[in-house]
PyMOL commands that place a pseudoatom at each C-alpha (Angstrom):
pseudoatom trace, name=CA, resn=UNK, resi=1, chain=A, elem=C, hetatm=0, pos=[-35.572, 86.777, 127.337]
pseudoatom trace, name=CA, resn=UNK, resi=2, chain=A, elem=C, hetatm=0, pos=[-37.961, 86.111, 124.757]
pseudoatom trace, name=CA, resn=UNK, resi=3, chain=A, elem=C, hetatm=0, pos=[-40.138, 89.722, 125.554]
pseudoatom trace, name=CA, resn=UNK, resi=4, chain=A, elem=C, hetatm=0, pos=[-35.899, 91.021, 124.396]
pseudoatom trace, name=CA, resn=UNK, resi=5, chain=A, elem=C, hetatm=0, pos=[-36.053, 88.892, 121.233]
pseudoatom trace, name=CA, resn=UNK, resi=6, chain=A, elem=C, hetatm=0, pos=[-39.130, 89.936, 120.547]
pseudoatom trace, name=CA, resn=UNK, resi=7, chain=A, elem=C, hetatm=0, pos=[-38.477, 93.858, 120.733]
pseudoatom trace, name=CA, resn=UNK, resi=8, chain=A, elem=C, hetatm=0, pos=[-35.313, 93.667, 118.625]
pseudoatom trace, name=CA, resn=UNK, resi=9, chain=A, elem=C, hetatm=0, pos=[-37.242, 92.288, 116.022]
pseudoatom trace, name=CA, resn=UNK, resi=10, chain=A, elem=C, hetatm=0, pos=[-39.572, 94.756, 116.137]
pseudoatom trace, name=CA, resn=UNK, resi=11, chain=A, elem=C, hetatm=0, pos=[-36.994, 97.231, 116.498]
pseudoatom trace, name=CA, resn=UNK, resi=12, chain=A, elem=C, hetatm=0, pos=[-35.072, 95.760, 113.056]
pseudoatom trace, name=CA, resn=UNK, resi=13, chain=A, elem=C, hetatm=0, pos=[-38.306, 96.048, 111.331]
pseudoatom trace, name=CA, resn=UNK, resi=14, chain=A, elem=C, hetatm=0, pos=[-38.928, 99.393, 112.111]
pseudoatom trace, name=CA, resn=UNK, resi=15, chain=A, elem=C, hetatm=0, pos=[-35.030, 99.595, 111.397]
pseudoatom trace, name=CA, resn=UNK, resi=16, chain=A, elem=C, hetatm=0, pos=[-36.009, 98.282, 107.791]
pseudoatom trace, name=CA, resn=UNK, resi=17, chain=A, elem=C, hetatm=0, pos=[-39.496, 100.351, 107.266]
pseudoatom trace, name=CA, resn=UNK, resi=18, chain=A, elem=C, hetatm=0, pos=[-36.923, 103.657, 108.367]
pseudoatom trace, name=CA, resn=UNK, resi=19, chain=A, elem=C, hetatm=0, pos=[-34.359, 102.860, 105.001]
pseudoatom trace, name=CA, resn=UNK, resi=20, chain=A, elem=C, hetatm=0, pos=[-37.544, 102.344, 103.312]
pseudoatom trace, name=CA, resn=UNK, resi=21, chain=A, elem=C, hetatm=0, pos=[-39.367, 105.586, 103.974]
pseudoatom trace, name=CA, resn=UNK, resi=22, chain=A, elem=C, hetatm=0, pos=[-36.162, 107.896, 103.986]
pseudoatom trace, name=CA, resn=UNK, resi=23, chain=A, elem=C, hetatm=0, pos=[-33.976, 106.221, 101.370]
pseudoatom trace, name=CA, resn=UNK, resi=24, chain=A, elem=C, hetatm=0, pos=[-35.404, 103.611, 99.149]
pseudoatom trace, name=CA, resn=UNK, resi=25, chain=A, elem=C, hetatm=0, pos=[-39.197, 105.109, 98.901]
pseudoatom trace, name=CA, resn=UNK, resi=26, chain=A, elem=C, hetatm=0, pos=[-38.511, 106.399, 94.941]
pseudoatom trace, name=CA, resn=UNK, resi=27, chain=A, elem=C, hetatm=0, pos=[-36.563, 103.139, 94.610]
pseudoatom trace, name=CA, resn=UNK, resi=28, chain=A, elem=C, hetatm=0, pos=[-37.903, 100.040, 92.882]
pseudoatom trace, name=CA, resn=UNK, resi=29, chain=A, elem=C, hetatm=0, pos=[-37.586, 98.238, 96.075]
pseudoatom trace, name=CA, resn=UNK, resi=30, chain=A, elem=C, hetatm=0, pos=[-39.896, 101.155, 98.079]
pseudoatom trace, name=CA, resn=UNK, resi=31, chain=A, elem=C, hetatm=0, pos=[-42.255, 101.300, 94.983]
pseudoatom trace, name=CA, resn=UNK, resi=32, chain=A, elem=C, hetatm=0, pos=[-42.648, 97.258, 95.537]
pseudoatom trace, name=CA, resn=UNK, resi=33, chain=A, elem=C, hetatm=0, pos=[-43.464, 97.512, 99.058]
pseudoatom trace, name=CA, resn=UNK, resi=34, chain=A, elem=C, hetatm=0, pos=[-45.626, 100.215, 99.276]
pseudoatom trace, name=CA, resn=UNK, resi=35, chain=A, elem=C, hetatm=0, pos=[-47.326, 99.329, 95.535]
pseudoatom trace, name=CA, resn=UNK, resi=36, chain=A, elem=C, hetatm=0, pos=[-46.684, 103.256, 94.210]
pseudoatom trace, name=CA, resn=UNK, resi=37, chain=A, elem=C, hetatm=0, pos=[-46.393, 104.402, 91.268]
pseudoatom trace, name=CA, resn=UNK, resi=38, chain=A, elem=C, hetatm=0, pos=[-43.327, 106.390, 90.345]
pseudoatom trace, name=CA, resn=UNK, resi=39, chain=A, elem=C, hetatm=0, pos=[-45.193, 109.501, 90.154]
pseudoatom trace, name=CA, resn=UNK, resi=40, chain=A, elem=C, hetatm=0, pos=[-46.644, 108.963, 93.408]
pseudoatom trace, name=CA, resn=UNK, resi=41, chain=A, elem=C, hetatm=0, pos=[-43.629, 108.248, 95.114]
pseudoatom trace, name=CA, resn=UNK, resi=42, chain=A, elem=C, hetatm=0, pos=[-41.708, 111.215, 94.007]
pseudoatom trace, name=CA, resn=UNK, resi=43, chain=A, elem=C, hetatm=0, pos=[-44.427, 113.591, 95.076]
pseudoatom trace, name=CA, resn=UNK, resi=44, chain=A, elem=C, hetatm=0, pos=[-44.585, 112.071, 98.331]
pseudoatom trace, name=CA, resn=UNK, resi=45, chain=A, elem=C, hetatm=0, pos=[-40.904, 111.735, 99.372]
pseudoatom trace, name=CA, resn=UNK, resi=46, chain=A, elem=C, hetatm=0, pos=[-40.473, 114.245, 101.715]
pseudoatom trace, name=CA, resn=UNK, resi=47, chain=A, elem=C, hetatm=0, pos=[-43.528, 112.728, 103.343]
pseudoatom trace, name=CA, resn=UNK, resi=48, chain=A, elem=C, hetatm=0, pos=[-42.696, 109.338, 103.358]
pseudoatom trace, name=CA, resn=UNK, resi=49, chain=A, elem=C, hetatm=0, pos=[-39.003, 110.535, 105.009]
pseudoatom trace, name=CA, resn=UNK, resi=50, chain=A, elem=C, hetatm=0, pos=[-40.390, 112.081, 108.043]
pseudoatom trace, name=CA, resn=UNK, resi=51, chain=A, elem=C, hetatm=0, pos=[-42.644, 108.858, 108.472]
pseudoatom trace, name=CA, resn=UNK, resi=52, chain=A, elem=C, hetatm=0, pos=[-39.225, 107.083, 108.550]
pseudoatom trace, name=CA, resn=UNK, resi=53, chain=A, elem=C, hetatm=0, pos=[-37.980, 109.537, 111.032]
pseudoatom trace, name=CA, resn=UNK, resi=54, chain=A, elem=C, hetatm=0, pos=[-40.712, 108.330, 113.623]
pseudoatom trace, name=CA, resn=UNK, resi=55, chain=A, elem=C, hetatm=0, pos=[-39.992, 105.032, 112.800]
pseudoatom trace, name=CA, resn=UNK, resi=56, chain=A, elem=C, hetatm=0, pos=[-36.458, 106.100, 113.714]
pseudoatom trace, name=CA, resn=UNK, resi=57, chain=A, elem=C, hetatm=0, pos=[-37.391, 107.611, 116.689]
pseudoatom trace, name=CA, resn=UNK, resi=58, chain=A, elem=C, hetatm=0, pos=[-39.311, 103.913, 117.850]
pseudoatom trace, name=CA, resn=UNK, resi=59, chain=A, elem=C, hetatm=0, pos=[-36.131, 102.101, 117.119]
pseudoatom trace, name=CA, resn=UNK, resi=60, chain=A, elem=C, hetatm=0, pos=[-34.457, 104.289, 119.228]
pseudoatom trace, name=CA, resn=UNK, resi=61, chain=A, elem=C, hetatm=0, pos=[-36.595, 103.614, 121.657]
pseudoatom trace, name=CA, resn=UNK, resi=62, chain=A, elem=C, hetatm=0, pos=[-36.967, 100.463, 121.832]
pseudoatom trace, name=CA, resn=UNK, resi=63, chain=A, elem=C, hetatm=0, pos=[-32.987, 100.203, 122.025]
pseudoatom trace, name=CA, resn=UNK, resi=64, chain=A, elem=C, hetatm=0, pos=[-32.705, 102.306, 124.164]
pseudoatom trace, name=CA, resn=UNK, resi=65, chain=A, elem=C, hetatm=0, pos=[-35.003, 100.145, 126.485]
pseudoatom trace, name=CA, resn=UNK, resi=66, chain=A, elem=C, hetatm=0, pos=[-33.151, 96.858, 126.058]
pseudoatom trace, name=CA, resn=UNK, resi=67, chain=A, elem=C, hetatm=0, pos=[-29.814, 98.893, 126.780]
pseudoatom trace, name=CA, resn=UNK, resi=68, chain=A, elem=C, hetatm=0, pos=[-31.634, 99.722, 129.716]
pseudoatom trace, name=CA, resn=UNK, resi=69, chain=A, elem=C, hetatm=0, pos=[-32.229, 95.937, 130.937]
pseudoatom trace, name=CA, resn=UNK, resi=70, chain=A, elem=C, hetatm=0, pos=[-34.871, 95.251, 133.568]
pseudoatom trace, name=CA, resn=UNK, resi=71, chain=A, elem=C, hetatm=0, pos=[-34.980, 99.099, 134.764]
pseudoatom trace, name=CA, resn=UNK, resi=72, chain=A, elem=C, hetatm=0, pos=[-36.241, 99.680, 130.664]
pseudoatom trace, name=CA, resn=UNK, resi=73, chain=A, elem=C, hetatm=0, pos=[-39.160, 98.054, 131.510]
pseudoatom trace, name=CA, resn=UNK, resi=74, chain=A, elem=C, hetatm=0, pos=[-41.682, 101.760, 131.471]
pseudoatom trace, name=CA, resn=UNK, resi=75, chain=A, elem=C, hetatm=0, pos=[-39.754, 102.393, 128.509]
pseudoatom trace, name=CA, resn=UNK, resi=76, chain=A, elem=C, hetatm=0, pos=[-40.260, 99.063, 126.456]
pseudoatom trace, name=CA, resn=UNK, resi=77, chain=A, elem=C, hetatm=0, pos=[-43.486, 99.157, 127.322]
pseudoatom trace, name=CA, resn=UNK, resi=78, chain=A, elem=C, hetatm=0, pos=[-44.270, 102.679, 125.779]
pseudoatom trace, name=CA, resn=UNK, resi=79, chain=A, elem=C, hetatm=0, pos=[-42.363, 102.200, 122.994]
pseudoatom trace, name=CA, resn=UNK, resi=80, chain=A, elem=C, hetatm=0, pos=[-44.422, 98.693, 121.797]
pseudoatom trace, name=CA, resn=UNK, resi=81, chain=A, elem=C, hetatm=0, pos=[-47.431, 100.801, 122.599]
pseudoatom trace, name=CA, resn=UNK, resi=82, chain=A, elem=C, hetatm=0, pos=[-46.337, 103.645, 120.429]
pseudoatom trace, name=CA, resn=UNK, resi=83, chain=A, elem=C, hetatm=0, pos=[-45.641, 101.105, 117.827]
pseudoatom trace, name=CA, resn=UNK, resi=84, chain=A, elem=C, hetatm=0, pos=[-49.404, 98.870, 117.976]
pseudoatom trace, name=CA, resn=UNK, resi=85, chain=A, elem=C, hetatm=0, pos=[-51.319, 102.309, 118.194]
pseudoatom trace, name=CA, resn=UNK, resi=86, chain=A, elem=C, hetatm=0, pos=[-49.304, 103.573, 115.331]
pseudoatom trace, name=CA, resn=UNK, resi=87, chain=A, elem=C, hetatm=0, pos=[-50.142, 99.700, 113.257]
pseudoatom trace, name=CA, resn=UNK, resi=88, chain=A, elem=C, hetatm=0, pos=[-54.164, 99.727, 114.479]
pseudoatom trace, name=CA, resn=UNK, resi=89, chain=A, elem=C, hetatm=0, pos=[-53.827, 103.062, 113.123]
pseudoatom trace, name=CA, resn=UNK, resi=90, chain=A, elem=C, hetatm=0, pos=[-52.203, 102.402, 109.952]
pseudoatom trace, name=CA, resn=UNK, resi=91, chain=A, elem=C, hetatm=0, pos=[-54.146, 99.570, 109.220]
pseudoatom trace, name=CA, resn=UNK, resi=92, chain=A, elem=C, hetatm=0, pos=[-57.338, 101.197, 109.578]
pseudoatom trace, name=CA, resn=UNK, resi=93, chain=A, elem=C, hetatm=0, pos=[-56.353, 103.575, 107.381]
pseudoatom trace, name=CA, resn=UNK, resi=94, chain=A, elem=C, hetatm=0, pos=[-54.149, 102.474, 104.758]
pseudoatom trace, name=CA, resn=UNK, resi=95, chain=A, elem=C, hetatm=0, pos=[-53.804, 98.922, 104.799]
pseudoatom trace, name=CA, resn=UNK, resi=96, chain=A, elem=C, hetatm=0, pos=[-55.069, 95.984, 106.595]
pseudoatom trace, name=CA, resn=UNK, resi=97, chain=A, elem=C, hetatm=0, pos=[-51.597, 94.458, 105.976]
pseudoatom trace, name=CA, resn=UNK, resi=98, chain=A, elem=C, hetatm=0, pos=[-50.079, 96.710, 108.392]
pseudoatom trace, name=CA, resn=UNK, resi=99, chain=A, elem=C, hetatm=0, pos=[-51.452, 94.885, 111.388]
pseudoatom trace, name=CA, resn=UNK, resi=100, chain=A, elem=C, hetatm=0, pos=[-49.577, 91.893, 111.109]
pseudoatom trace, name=CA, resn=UNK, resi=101, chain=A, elem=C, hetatm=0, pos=[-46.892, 93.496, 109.971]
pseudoatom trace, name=CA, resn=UNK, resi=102, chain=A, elem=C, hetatm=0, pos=[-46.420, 96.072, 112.634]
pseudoatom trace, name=CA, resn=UNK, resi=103, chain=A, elem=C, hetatm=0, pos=[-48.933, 96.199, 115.585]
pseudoatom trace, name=CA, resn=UNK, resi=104, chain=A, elem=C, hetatm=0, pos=[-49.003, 92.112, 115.906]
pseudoatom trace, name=CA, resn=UNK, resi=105, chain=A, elem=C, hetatm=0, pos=[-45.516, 91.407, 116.277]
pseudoatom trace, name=CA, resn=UNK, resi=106, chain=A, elem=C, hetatm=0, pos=[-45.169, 94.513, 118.784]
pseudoatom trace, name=CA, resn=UNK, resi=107, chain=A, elem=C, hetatm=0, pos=[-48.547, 93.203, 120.530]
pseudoatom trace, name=CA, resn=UNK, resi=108, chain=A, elem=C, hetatm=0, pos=[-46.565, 89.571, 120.462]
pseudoatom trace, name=CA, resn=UNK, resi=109, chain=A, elem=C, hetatm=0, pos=[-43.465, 91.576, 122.694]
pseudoatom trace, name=CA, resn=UNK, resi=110, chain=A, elem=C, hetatm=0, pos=[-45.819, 93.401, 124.653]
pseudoatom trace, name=CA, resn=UNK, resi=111, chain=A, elem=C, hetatm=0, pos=[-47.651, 90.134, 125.832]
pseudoatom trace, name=CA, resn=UNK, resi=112, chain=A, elem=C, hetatm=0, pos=[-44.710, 88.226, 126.352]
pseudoatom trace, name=CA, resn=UNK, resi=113, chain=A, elem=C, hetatm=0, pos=[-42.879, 91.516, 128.136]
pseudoatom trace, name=CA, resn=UNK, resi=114, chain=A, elem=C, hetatm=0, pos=[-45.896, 91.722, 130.584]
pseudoatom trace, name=CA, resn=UNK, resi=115, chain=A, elem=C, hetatm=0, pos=[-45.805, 87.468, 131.136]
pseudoatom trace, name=CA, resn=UNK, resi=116, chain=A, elem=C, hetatm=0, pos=[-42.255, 88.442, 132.320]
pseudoatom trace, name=CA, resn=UNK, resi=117, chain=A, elem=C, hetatm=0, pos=[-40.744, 86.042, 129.301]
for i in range(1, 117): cmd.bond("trace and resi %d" % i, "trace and resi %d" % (i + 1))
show_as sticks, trace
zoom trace
C-alpha cells in the first residue's frame, strides 16, 4: 500500500514536470523552476516539450501499473527504474537538485515496492 502511494506521487510529479515542460516552460512559473532566462526558454521550447512528452510517457506508466494491481508489479518496477536512471542522469548533468527531486522519491517507491509495502 505504501510502494502505491509512493508511485502516484511520483507519477503526479512527473504529472507536474509534463505541464511544465510542454505548457508553462516560456511561462513565469517554468522560467522560476528551471531558473531561464526568457530568451533561453523560447529557444528551447520545442525541446523542453518533448522532455515533457517522456515524462508523459512515465506517468503513463506508472498508472498504468497501479491500474494493473499486483500483476503491475514488472511494470512498476520498470517504470521507477526508468524514472531514477533518468534523475542520476539528470542530476549529473544538469542539476544536483534533480536527485531528490526525481530519482529519490522514485528510489523511495522502488524500495518500499520490493519490501512488499
Amino acid at each position: 500500500m505504501i510502494a502505491n502511494v509512493l508511485i502516484g506521487v511520483v507519477a503526479l510529479l512527473h504529472l507536474y514536470f509534463m505541464y511544465l515542460e510542454m505548457i508553462a516552460w516560456d511561462q513565469p512559473l517554468g522560467r522560476k523552476v528551471f531558473r531561464t532566462t526568457p530568451e533561453f526558454a523560447a529557444a528551447s521550447k520545442a525541446l523542453a516539450a518533448n522532455q515533457g512528452l517522456y515524462n508523459g510517457f512515465l506517468v503513463a506508466g506508472l498508472v498504468w501499473g497501479l491500474w494493473l494491481g499486483e500483476a503491475g508489479f514488472a511494470i512498476k518496477v520498470f517504470f521507477l527504474a526508468c524514472v531514477v536512471i533518468a534523475g542520476v542522469f539528470g542530476a549529473a548533468t544538469v542539476s544536483r537538485r534533480i536527485l531528490y527531486v526525481q530519482a529519490a522519491p522514485a528510489a523511495l517507491a522502488l524500495i518500499c515496492l520490493y519490501a512488499g509495502l
